[in-house]
N, C-alpha and C positions, 0 to 999 in steps of 0.2 A: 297442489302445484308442485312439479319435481323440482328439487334445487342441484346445484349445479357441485361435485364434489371432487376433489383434486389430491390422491394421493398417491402419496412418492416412498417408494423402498431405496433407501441405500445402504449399499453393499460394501461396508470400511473392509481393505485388505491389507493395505502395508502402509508403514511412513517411511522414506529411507531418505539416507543423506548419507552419501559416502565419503567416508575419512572424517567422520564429525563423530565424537567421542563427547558425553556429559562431564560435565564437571562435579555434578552431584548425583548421589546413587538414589536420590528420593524417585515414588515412581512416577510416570508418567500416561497421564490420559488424553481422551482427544473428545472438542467439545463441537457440539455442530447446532447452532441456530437457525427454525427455519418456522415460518408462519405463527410467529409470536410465541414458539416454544422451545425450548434449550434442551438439550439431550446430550449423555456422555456417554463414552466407552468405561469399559472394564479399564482398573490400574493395569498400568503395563510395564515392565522390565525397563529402567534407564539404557537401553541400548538399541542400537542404529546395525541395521532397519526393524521397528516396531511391528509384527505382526499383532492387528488386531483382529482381523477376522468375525468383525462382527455387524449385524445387521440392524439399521436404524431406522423407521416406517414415521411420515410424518403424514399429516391430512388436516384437512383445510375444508370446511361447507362454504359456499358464497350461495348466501337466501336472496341476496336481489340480482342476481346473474339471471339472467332471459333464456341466452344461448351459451353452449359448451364452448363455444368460440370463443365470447368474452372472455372466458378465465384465461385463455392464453398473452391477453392483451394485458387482463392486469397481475398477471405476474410479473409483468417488469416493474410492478412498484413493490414485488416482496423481494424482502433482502435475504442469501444463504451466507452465514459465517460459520467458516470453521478456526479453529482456535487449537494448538498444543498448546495442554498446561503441564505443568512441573510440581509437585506439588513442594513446599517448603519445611523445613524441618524446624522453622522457628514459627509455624501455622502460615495459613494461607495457601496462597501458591502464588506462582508466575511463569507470566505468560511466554511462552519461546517465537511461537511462530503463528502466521494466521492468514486466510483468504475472505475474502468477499466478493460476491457479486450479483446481479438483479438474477432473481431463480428461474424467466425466462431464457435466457440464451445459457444459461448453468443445465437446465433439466434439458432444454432441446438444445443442444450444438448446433445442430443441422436445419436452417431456415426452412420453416413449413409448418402446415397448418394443422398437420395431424394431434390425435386427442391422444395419443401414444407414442412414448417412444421407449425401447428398450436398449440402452448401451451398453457395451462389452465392457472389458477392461479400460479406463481410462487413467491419464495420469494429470495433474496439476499444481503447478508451481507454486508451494506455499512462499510468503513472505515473511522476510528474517526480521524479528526485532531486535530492541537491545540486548537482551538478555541470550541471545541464543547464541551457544556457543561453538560455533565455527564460521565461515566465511563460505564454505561450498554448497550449492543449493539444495535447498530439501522438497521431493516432491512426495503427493497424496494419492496414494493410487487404491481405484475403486471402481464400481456400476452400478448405475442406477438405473431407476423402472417407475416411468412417471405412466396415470393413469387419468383420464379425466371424465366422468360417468355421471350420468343423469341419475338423481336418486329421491324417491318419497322422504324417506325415514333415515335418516344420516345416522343420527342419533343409534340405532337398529343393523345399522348394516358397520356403525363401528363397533357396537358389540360382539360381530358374527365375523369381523376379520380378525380382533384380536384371539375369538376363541377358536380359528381355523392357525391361527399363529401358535397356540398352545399347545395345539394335536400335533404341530410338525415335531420332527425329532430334533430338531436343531433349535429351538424354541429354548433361551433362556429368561425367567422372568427377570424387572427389573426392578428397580424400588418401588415405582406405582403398581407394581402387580402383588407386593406384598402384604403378608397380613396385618403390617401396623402400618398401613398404607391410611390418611385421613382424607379424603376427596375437599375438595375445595367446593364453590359455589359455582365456581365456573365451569364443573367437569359438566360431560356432555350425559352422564346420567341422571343429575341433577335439575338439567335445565328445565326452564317450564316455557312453554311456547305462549307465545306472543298474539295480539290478534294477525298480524302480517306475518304468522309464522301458520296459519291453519288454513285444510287444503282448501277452502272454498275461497281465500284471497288470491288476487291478481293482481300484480304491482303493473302500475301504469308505466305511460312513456316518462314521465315527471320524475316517480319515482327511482328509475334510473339514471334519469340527468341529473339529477337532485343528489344521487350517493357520492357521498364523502369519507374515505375511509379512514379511519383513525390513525393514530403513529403508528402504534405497534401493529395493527393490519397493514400498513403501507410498507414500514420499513423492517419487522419482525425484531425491536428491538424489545429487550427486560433492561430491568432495574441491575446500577453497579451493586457488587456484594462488598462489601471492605475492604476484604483482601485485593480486589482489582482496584477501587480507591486507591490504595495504599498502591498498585504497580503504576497507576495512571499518573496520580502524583510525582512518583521517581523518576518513570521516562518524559514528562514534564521537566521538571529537576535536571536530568541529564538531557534534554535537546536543548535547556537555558544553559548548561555549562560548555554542550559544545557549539551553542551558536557565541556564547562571548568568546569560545577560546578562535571559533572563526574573523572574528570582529579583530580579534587583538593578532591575529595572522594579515589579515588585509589589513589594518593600520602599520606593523612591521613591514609588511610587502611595498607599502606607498610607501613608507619612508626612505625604506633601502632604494624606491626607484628615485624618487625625489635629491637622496643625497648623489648617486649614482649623475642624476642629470646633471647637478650642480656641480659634480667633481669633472664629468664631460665640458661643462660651460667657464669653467677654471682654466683648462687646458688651453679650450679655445683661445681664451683671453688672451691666455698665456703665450700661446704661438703665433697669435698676431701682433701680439706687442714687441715680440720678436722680431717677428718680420719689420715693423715699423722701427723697429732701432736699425737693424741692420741696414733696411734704405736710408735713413738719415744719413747710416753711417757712408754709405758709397757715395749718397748724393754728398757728401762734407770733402771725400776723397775725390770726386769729378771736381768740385770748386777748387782745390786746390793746386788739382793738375792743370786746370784749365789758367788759374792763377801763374802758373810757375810757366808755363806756356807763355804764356802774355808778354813777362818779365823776361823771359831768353830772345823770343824777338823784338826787344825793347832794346837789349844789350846787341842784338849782331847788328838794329840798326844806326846804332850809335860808332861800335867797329865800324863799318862801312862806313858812316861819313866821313869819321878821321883818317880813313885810310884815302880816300879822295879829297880829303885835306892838303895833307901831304905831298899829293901827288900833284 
């Protein structure tokens, strides 16, 4: 029964970030996760922009895939990170910078069904963490070469790309291709097939409504190392300091609006009680005029009688 196999050459060429200067002369590498397997670049010079120039091949078997098409569909449930680290002069490292996203629309940009896609030069926007030291943005420029091929023997035909990756001249090995290299239980020359893995099986319709992929197939995550412990923790730590120093900015902000209302609602008071003195005070000066008024023609009618008195 052929299974269904998925792999991806990428082409790291530059990091750059212009006017962005390190703060520490430690080197720097760039890490890329993809189908539950983590891979790094060569150390690189603390300087902006990073050539790395180097080439990083990932592959993936899916044994209950039916059709070549399938894999396109569930590549949206694997996840691609790339990560700048830094590394630290008191051990560890820390993290600068970093992207994610589901490795269908990452490997095809361009909406389609095709089992190939071969892209030029591309460029993408890493995201700043705390630790990175500038404000101007840093992009990742590279090409990739997704493949996706019907194959017997996965196992066979990863032995016969890495050793066609050997003979090229630009072929440098990596710590797995060394000689104090220890293979794990999981590597693919080790594995022992299964009864659903030998050709005379045929996985039903069930079988494939039935599949459930696990975390790290679904979302290509590993295990934290300490030293990233130790950065998660701190940017933890600082989004607590800068969400109180938030808190304690909008409780200053309300209060300055708060007293601000209140010193407007002062005023207020203040100019209406003004105003209310001052009509007292005219309505006090009309009773008075109106008074003394009264009183003058009280006195001409009193003149006038005595003068017709008189007369």
């Amino acid at each position: 029964m052929p299974r269904v196999r998925c792999v991806v050459d990428l082409k790291l060429k530059a990091v750059k970030a212009p006017g962005v200067y390190f703060l520490s002369r430690e080197d720097v590498y760039l890490s890329v996760s993809l189908f539950g397997h983590n891979k790094r670049t060569r150390l690189l010079t603390a300087d902006f922009p990073l050539y790395v120039q180097q080439e990083l091949v990932f592959d993936k078997t899916y044994y209950s895939a039916v059709l070549s098409s399938e894999v396109l569909d569930r590549l949206r449930d694997e996840l691609i990170v790339f990560e700048l680290v830094q590394m630290s002069r008191y051990g560890g490292s820390v993290r600068l910078a970093s992207y994610s996203a589901n490795a269908r629309d990452f490997l095809f940009p361009i909406p389609s069904r095709s089992l190939y896609h071969s892209s030029e030069i591309r460029e993408i926007p890493l995201r700043r963490l705390i630790d990175f030291p500038g404000e101007n943005p840093i992009w990742l420029e590279f090409s990739s070469v997704t493949d996706i091929t019907e194959t017997v023997l996965p196992e066979v035909d990863s032995v016969l790309y890495k050793s066609s990756l050997s003979s090229s001249p630009l072929y440098k090995p990596s710590l797995t291709d060394s000689l104090a290299y220890k293979p794990r239980l999981t590597d693919s020359l080790l594995y022992r097939p299964s009864m659903t893995d030998s050709p005379l099986y045929r996985p039903t319709v069930t079988d494939t409504l039935l599949y459930r992929p696990t975390v790290p197939e679904r979302y290509g995550l590993r295990p934290l190392t300490a030293s990233e412990r130790l950065d998660l923790e701190r940017t933890e730590r600082a989004l607590e300091r800068s969400r109180s120093m938030e808190k304690l900015e909008l409780e200053h902000l309300r209060a300055l609006n708060k007293s601000r209302e209140l010193a407007k609602l002062e005023m207020e008071l203040e100019t209406k009680r003004r105003e209310r003195l001052a009509r007292e005070q005219l309505e006090n000066n009309l009773r008075r005029s109106q008074a003394r008024y009264l009183e003058d023609l009280e006195m001409d009618k009193l003149r006038m009688s005595r003068r017709y008195m008189y007369l």
